[in-house]
TORVEX-114174 format. One record per residue (C-alpha): residue in one letter; chain; x, y, z. Coordinates in pm, 1 decimal. Layout:
# TORVEX-114174
<lomi type="a" mol="A" east="X" north="Y" up="Z"/>
...
# end
This chain:
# TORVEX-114174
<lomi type="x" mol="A" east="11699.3" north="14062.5" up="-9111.8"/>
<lomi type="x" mol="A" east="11581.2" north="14337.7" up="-9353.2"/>
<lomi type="x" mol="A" east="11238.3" north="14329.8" up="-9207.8"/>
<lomi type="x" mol="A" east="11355.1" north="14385.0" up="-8833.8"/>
<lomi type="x" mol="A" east="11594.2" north="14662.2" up="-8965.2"/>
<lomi type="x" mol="A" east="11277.9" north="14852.1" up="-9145.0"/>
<lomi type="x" mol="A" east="11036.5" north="14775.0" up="-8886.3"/>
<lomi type="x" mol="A" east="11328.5" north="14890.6" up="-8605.6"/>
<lomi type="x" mol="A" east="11351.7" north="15219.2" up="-8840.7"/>
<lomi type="x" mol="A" east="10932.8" north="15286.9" up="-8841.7"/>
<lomi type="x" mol="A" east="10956.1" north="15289.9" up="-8427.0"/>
<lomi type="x" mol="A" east="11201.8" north="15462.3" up="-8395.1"/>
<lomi type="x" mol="A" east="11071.3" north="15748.6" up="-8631.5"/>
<lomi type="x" mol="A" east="10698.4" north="15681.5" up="-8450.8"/>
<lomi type="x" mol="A" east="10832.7" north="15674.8" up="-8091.6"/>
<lomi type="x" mol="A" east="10953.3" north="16049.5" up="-8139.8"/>
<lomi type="x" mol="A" east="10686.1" north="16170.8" up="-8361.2"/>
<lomi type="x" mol="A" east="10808.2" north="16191.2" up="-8682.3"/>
<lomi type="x" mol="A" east="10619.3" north="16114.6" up="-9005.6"/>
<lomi type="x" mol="A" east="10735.6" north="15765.4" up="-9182.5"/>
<lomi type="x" mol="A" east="10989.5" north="15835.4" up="-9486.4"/>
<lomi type="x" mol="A" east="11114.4" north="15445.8" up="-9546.2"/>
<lomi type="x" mol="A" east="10832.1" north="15245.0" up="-9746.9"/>
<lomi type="x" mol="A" east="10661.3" north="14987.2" up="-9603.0"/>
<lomi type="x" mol="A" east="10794.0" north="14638.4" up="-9749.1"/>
<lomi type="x" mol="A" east="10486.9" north="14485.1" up="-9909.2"/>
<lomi type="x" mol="A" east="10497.9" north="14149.5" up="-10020.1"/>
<lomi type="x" mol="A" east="10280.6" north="14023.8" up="-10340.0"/>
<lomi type="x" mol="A" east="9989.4" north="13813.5" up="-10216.7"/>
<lomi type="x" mol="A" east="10025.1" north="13910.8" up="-9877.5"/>
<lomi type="x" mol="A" east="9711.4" north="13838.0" up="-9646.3"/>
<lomi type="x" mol="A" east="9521.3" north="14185.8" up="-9603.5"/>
<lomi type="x" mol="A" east="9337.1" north="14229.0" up="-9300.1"/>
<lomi type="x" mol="A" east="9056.5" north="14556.8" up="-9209.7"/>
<lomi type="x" mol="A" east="9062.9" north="14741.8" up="-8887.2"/>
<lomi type="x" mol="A" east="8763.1" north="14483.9" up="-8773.8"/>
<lomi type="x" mol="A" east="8979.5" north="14163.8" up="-8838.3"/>
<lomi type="x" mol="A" east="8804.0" north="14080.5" up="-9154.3"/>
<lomi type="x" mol="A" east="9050.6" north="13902.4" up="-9428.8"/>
<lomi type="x" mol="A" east="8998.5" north="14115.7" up="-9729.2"/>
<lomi type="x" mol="A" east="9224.9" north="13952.6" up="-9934.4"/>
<lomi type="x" mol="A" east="9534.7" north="13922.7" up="-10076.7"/>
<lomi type="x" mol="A" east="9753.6" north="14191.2" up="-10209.9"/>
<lomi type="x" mol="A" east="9745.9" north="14205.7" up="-10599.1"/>
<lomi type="x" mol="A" east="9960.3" north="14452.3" up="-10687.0"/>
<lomi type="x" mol="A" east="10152.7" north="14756.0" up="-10454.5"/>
<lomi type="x" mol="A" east="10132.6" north="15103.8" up="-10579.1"/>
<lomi type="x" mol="A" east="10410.9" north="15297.9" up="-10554.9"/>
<lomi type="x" mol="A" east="10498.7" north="15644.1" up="-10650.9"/>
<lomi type="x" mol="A" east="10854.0" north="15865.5" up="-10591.0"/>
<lomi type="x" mol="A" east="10960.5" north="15535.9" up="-10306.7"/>
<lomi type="x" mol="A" east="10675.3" north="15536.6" up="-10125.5"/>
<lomi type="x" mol="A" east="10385.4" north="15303.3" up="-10085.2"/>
<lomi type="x" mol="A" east="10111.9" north="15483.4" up="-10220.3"/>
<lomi type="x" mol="A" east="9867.9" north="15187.3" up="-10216.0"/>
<lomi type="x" mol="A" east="9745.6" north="14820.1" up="-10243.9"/>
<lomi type="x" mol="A" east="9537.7" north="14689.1" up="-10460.0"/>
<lomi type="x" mol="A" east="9331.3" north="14371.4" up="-10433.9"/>
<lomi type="x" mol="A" east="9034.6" north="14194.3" up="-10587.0"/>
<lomi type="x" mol="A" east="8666.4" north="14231.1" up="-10326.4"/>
<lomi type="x" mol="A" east="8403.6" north="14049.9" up="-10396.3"/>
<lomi type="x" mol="A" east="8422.1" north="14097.6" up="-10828.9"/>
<lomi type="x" mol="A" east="8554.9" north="14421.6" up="-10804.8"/>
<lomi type="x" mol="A" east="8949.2" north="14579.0" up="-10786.7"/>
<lomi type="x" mol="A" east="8963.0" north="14824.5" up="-10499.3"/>
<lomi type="x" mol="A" east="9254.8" north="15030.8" up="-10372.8"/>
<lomi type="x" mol="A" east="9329.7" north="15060.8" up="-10029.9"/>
<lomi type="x" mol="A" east="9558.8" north="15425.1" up="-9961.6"/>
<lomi type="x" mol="A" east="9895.5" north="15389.0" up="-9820.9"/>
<lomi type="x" mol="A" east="9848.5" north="15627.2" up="-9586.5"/>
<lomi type="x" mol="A" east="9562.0" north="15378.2" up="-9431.3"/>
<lomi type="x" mol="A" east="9859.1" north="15045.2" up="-9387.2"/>
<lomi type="x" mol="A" east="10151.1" north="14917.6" up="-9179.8"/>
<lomi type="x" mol="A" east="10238.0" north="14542.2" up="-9192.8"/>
<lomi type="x" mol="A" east="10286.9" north="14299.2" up="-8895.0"/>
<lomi type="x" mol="A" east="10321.8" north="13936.9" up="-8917.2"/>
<lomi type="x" mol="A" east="10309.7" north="13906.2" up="-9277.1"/>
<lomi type="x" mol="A" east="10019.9" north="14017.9" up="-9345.0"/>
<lomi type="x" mol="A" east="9931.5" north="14388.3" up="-9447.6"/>
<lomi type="x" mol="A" east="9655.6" north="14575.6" up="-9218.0"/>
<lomi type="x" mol="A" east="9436.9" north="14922.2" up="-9290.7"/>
<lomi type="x" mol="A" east="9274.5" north="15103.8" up="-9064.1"/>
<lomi type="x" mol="A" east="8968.5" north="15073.9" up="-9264.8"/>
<lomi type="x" mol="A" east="8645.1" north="14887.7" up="-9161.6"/>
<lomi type="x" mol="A" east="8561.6" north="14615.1" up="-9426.3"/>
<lomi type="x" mol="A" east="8275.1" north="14840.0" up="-9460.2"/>
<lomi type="x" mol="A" east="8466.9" north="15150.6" up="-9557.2"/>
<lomi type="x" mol="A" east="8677.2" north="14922.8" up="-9802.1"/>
<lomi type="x" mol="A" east="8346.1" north="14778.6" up="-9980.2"/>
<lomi type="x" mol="A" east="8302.8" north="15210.8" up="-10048.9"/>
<lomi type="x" mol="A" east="8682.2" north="15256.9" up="-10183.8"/>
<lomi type="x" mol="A" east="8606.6" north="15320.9" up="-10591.9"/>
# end
């Protein structure tokens, strides 16, 4: 029930334009998926800073990369960027 009521709150705030205030509702080990369908991983740890999802971070290859907040939304469980897996392989 929580998820429907945040996920009916981020329409509604997208459907008339308004920029997102409520933080997305990131689960731990949630599936994380690129803009190109790739399965990146799973999410490690969620960054968060003054209530607001400021990141994920996950394990690539051998290395820990952060994907920005500002790149996510969730749907079905599983957390997706906007990023190519390319662009995430370049994320320091």
């Amino acid at each position: 029930m929580k998820h429907h009521i945040l996920l009916a709150a981020t329409l509604a705030l997208l459907s008339a334009g308004g920029v997102i205030a409520a933080p997305l509702d990131i689960p731990r080990n949630a599936k994380v998926i690129s803009s190109d369908g790739a399965t990146l991983g799973k999410v490690d740890r969620v960054l968060i800073a003054n209530d607001n999802v400021t990141g994920v971070q996950l394990i690539l290859g051998s290395k820990m990369v952060v994907i920005p907040g500002d790149t996510l939304s969730v749907e079905d469980g599983s957390v997706k960027t906007t990023l190519s897996r390319k662009d995430v392989r370049a994320l320091h």
